[in-house]
C-alpha positions in Angstrom: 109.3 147.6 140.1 109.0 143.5 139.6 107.2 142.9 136.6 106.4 139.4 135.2 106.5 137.7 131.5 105.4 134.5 130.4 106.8 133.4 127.2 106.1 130.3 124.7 109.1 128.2 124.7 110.2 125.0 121.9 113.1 123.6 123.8 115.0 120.4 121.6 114.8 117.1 121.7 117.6 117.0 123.9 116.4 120.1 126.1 113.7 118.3 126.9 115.1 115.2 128.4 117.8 118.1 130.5 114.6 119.3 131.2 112.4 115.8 132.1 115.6 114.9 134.4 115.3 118.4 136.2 111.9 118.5 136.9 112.3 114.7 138.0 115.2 115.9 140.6 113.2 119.0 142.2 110.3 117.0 142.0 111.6 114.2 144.2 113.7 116.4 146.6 110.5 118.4 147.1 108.8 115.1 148.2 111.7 114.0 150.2 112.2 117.2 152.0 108.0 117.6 152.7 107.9 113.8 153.9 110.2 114.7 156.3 108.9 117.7 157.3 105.9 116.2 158.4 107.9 113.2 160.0 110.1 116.0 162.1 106.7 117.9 163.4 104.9 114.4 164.5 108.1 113.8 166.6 109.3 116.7 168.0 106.2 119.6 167.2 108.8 121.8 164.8 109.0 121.5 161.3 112.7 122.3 159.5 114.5 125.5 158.7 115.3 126.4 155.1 118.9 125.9 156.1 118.5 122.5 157.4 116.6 121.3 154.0 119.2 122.5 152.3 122.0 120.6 154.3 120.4 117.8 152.9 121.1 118.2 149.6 125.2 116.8 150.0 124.5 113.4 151.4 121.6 113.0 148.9 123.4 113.6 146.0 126.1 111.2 147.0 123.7 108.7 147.6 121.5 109.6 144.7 124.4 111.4 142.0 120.8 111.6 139.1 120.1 114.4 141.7 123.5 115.8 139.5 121.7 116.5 136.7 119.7 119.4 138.0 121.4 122.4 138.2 122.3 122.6 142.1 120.6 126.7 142.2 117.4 125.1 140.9 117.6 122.8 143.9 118.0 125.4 146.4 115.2 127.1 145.5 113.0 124.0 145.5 114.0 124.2 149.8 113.3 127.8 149.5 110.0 127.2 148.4 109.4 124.6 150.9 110.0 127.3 153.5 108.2 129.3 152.5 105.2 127.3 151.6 104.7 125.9 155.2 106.0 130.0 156.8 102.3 130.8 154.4 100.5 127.9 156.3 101.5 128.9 159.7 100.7 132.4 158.7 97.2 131.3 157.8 97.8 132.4 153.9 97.4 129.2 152.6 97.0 125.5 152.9 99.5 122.7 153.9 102.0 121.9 151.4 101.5 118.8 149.4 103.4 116.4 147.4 104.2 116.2 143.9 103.1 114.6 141.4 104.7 113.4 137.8 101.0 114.5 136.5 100.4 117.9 135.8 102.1 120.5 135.7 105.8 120.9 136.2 108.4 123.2 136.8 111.5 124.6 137.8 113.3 127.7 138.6 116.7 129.4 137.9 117.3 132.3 140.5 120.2 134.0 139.0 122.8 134.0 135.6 119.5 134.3 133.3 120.5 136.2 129.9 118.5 136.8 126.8 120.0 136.4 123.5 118.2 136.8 121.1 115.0 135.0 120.5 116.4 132.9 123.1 116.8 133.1 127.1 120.0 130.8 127.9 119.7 129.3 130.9 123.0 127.8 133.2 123.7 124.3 133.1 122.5 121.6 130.8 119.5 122.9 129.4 121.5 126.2 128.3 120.1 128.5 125.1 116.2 128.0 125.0 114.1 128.9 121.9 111.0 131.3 123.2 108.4 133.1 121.1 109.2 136.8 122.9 106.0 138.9 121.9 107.0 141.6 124.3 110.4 143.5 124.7 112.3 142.8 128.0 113.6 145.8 129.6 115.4 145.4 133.0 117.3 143.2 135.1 116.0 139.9 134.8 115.9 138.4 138.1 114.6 134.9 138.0 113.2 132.4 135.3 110.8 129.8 135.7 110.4 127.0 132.8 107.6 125.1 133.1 105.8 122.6 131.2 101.7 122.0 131.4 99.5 118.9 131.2 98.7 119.8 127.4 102.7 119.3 126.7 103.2 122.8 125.7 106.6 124.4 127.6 106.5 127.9 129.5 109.0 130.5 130.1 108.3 133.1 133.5 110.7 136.0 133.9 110.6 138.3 136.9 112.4 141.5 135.6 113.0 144.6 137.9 112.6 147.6 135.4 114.3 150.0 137.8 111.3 151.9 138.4 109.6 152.5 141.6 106.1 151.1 142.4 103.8 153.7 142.2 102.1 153.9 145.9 99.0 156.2 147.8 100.1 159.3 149.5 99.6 159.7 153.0 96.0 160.3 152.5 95.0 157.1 150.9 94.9 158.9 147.3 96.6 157.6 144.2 99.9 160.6 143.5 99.1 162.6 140.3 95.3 162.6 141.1 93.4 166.0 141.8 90.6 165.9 144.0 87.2 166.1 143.3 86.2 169.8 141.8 82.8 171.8 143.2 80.9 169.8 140.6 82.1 166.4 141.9 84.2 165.5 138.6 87.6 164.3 138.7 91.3 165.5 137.5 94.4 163.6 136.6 97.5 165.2 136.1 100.8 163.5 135.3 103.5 165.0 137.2 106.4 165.8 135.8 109.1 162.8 134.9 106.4 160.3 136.2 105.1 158.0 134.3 102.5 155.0 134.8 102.2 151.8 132.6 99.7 149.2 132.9 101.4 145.7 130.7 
């Protein structure tokens, strides 16, 4: 099962500017991509594959090498999310996409190579070994990390950790496993079943 932590982080002086210039780079491609996105629908009445955002990337970085400074996975995921976003608006889950802004919060995400050391999560590429204030002990495979930083200044770490255990699910009958039915007085029993466990965080 997925389970999420959010952790304080106090990245350096120079983390932060690693940091500033990536959430500048997937900021902008985000904008770039949705513009034209929109442009591709007016024109034609389809929007653009996760692949052919993506395909982008090349070209722009040669024309624009700050793009350089992200780390490239961050980048993919920023056309991931793109994807997605517009998959939820055709699905009628959610609203159009929208642009970006430098106000407010910002963010990025690493989808892979996350390790903890430490007091510290060490991220790939320039930003590398961030300080975090960990107030809960990871356990699992750490699947994704998102840094983000708010409109108050303060900086964010989000890990997506799979703990190996499956996600506890009704039985056939609607009713939660390891939950008796109601006795002849109408009162309730729970028993645990044996090597089961179930943990609310």
């Amino acid at each position: 099962m997925v389970r999420a932590y959010k952790f304080r982080a106090y990245p350096t002086n120079e983390q932060k500017l690693a940091l500033a210039k990536s959430f500048g780079a997937c900021r902008w491609y985000w904008n770039y991509a949705l513009n034209l996105c929109q442009e591709t629908y007016r024109t034609t009445g389809k929007g653009l594959s996760r692949l052919a955002i993506q395909k982008l990337l090349p070209d722009l970085k040669k024309e624009s090498p700050w793009l350089k400074e992200a780390y490239s996975q961050c980048l993919q995921v920023v056309a991931l999310n793109l994807s997605t976003a517009y998959k939820n608006f055709f699905e009628g889950r959610a609203k159009l996409p929208r642009f970006k802004s430098k106000k407010g919060c910002q963010s990025i995400t690493y989808p892979q190579n996350v390790k903890i050391e430490g007091d510290y999560v060490k991220l790939p590429g320039t930003v590398g070994k961030l300080y975090c204030c960990q107030h809960r002990e990871i356990e699992g495979t750490i699947k994704s990390a998102t840094v983000s930083l708010d409109a108050d200044g303060k900086y964010y770490v989000s890990l997506l950790v799979d703990d190996g255990c499956e996600k506890p699910s009704p039985n056939g009958e609607g009713k939660a496993k390891g939950l008796r039915p109601a006795n002849a007085n109408g009162s309730t029993r729970r028993s645990v079943e044996q090597g089961s466990r179930l943990s609310i965080m």
